[in-house]
Structures are given as C-alpha cells and as structure tokens.
One Martini backbone bead per residue (centre of mass of N, CA, C, O) as a GRO file, in nm:
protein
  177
    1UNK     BB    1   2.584  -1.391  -1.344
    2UNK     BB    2   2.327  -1.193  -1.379
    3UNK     BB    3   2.133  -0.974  -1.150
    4UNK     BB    4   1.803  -0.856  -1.116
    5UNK     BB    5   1.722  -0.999  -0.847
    6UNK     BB    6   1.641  -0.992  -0.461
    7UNK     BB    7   1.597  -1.204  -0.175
    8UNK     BB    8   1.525  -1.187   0.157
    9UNK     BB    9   1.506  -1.379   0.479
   10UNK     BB   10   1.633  -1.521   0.727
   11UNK     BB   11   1.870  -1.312   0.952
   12UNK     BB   12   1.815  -1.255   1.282
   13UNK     BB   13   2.069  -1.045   1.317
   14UNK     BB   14   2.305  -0.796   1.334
   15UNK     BB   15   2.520  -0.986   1.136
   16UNK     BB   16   2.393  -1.075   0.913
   17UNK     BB   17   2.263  -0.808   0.815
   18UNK     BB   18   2.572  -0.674   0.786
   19UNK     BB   19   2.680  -0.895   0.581
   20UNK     BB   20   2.490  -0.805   0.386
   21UNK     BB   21   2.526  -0.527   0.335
   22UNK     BB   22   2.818  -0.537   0.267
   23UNK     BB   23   2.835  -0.732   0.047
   24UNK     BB   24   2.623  -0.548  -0.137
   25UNK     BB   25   2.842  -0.300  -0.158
   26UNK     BB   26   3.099  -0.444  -0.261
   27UNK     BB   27   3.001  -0.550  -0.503
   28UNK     BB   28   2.830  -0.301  -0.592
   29UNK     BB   29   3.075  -0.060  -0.586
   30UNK     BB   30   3.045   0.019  -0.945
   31UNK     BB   31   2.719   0.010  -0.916
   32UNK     BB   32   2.380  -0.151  -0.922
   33UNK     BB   33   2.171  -0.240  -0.728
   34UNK     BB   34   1.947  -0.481  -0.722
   35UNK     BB   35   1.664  -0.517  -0.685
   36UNK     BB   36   1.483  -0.537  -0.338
   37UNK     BB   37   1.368  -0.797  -0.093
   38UNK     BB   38   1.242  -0.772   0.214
   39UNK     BB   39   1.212  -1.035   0.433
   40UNK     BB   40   1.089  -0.943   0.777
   41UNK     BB   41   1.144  -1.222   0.966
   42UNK     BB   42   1.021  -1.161   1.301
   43UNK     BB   43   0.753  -1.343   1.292
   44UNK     BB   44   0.544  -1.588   1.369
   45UNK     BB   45   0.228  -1.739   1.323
   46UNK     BB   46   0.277  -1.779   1.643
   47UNK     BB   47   0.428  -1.520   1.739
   48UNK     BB   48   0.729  -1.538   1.742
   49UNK     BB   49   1.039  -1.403   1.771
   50UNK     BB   50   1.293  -1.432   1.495
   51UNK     BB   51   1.417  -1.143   1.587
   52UNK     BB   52   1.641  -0.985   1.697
   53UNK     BB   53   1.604  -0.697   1.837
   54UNK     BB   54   1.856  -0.538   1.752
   55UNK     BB   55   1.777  -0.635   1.445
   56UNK     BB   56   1.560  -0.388   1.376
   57UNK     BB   57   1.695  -0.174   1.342
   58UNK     BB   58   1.954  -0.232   1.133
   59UNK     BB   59   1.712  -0.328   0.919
   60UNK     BB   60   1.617  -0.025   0.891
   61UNK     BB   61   1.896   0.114   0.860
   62UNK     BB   62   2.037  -0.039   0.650
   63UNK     BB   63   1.850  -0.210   0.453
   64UNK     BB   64   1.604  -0.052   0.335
   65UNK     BB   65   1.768   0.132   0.183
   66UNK     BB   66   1.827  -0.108  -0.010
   67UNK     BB   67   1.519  -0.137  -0.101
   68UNK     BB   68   1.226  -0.171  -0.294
   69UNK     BB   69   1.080  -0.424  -0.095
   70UNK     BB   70   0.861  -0.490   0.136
   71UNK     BB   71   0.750  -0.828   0.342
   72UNK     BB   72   0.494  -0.817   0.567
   73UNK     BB   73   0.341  -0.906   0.805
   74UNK     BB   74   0.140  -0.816   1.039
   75UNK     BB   75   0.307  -0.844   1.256
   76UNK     BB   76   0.568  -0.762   1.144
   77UNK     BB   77   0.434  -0.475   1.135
   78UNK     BB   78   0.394  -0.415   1.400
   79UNK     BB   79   0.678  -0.421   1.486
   80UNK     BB   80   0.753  -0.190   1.260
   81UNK     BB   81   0.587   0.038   1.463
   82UNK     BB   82   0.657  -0.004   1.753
   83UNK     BB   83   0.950   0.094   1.677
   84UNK     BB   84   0.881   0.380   1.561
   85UNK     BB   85   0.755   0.441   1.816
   86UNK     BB   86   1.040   0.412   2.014
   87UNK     BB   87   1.178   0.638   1.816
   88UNK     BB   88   0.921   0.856   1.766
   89UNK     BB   89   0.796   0.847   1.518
   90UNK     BB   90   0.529   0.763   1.684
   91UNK     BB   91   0.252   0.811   1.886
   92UNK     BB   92   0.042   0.546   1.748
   93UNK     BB   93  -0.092   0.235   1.785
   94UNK     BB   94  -0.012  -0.011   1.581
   95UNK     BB   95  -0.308  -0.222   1.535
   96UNK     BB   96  -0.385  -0.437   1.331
   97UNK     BB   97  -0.748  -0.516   1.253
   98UNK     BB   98  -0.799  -0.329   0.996
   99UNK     BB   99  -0.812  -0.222   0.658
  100UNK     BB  100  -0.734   0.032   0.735
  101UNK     BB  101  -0.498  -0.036   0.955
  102UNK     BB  102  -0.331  -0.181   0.668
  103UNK     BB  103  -0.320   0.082   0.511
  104UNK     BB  104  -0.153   0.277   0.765
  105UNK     BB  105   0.042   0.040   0.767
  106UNK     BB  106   0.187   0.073   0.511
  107UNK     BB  107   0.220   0.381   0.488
  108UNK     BB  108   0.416   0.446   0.723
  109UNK     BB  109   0.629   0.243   0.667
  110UNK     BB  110   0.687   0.391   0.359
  111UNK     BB  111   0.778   0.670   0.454
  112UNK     BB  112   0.955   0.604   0.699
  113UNK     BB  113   1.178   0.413   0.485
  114UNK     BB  114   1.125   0.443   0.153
  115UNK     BB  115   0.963   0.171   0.086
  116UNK     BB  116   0.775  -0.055  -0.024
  117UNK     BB  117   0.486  -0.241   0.028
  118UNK     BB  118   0.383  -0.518   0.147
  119UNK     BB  119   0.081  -0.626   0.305
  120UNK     BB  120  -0.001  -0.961   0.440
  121UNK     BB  121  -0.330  -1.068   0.478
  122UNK     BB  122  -0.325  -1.391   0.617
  123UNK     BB  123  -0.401  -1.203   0.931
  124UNK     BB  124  -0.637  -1.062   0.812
  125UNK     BB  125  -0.937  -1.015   0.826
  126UNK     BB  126  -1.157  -0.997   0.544
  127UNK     BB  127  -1.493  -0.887   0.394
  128UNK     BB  128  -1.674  -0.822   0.162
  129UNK     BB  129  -1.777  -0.603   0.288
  130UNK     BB  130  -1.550  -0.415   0.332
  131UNK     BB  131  -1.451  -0.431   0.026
  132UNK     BB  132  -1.725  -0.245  -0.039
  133UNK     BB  133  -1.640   0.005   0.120
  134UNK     BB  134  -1.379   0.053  -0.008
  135UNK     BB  135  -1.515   0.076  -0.291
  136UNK     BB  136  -1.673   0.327  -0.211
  137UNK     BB  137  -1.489   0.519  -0.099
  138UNK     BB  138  -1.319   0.573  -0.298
  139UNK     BB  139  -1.540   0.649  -0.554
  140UNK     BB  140  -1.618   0.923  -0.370
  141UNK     BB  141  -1.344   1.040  -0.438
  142UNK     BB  142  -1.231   1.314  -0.602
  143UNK     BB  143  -0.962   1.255  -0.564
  144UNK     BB  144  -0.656   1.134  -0.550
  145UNK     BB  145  -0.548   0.797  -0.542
  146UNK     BB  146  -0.334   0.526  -0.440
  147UNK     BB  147  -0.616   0.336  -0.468
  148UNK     BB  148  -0.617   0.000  -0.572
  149UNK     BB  149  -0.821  -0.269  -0.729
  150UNK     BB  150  -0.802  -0.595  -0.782
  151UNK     BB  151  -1.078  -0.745  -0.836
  152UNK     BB  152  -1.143  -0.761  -1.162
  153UNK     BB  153  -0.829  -0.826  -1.241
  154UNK     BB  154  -0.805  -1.111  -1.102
  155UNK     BB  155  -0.814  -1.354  -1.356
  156UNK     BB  156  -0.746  -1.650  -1.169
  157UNK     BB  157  -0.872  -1.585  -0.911
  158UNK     BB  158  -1.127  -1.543  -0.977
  159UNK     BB  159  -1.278  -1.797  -1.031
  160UNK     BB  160  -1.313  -1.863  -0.737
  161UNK     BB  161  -1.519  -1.657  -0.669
  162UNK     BB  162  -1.766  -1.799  -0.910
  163UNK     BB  163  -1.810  -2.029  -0.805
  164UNK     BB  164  -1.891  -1.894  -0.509
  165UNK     BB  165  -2.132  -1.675  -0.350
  166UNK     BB  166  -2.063  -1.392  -0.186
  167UNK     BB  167  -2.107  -1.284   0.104
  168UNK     BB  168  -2.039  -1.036   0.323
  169UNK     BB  169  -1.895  -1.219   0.530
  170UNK     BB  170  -1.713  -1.328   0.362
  171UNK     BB  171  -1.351  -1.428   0.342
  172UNK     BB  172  -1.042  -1.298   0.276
  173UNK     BB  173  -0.758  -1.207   0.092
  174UNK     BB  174  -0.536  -0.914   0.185
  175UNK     BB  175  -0.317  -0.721  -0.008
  176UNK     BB  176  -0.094  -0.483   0.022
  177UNK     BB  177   0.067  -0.199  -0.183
   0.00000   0.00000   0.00000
C-alpha cells in the first residue's frame, strides 16, 4: 500500500518517540518520507501531563524536523513555548490569554522549529468582538501579511453562524494556522 500521509498521537516518552523516527528513517531511507502531522499529545484538557519532561526535548529536535504539520492544542502549545523558553530560544513567558497570544506563539513555534502549526482554539476564548478587532486590524495593514480569515468561506459552518445573530460578546471557537 502507497502512503501518502500519517499523523501521530501519543508518543509519551523519549523511547517511542525515537522508535518512531528511526522506523520512519529506516523505511523511506531511499525516499521521502510522506507529509507528516504530528499531534504533540503532550497535556490533557484537564491540564494532567502526558508526555514525560525528557520527551519533549525528543519530540522538538528528532520528530518535528519531519514533520509538514504540528497540531498543539493551547496548552500544548504553551509547553513547547516553554520548552523553547528554557532551551533559551525565548526572552518572554508565553502564556497564551488573547488572540494576538495564540497567533504570536503559533508564529515562534513556526519559526523555531520551521514547521507549520496548526494551534487548535477548543481552549481559549474568543469573541465575535476579537474577530471583529482581527479583521479591523488586518484590512488597515498595508503591508502584506500572512493573516488571512476564512470567516465568511467557511462555507458549511456559516450556515451555523447565520442560523442565530452573534453578539459582539458571543464565543467563538478559532483554529490559528
């Protein structure tokens, strides 16, 4: 069977982790390895750690440099900010609160590990009134910017927004990518 793409989910230690990358080496060691996501399972939504300490390191320097795709959700994603925080890569505490705090740390997590992020939004607040402000500063930008909203093209769950008049106030539920 051809493989055109796989995602990870819990690796939990230093041992699987590199189990996976070296099977993942191994095989296509006279290929290329197809795009890879890898869902850095690393914190459960009640907050509990499900990745030991030394396999976050691991997961940074051996799996990410093959992947296409990271998929942290908030918190995971604050621990590999961090992580980057105490490798020295980071000055700032990056506790991500607000909407500019999860597109600034979908950003550092990108650059320093040159992998694209998906930084999945179930775990922070956002308000019509935010997105409202997003696109207000955006559209005044006239640089180019690499911010781009599919608020009104996501065409299946429009239908969900139109059914009932959001409030400035209303919650929103925002993928950053």
């Amino acid at each position: 069977m051809d493989v055109h793409g796989m995602k990870t989910g819990m690796l939990y230690d230093s041992e699987n982790i590199r189990a996976a990358v070296e099977g993942l080496k191994q095989h296509y060691e006279d290929r290329r390895i197809p795009p890879i996501v890898v869902d850095p399972v690393c914190v459960s939504t009640s907050g509990h750690v499900l990745l030991a300490k030394e396999a976050v390191a691991v997961m940074t320097k051996e799996l990410f440099p093959l992947a296409t795709l990271i998929t942290p959700n908030k918190s995971e994603a604050e621990l590999l900010l961090t992580h980057l925080q105490d490798d020295g890569g980071l000055s700032d505490d990056f506790t991500i609160k607000t909407l500019d705090g999860a597109i600034a740390g979908a950003r550092t997590l990108a650059n320093a590990y040159n992998v694209n992020v998906l930084l999945k939004g179930g775990h922070l607040t956002v308000t019509v009134r935010d997105m409202s402000a997003l696109l207000t500063k955006v559209a005044g930008k006239e640089e180019t910017t690499k911010i781009s909203i599919a608020w009104d093209s996501a065409e299946n769950n429009m239908e969900i927004l139109r059914v009932k008049t959001l409030k400035p106030e209303s919650e929103l539920v925002v993928d950053i990518l």
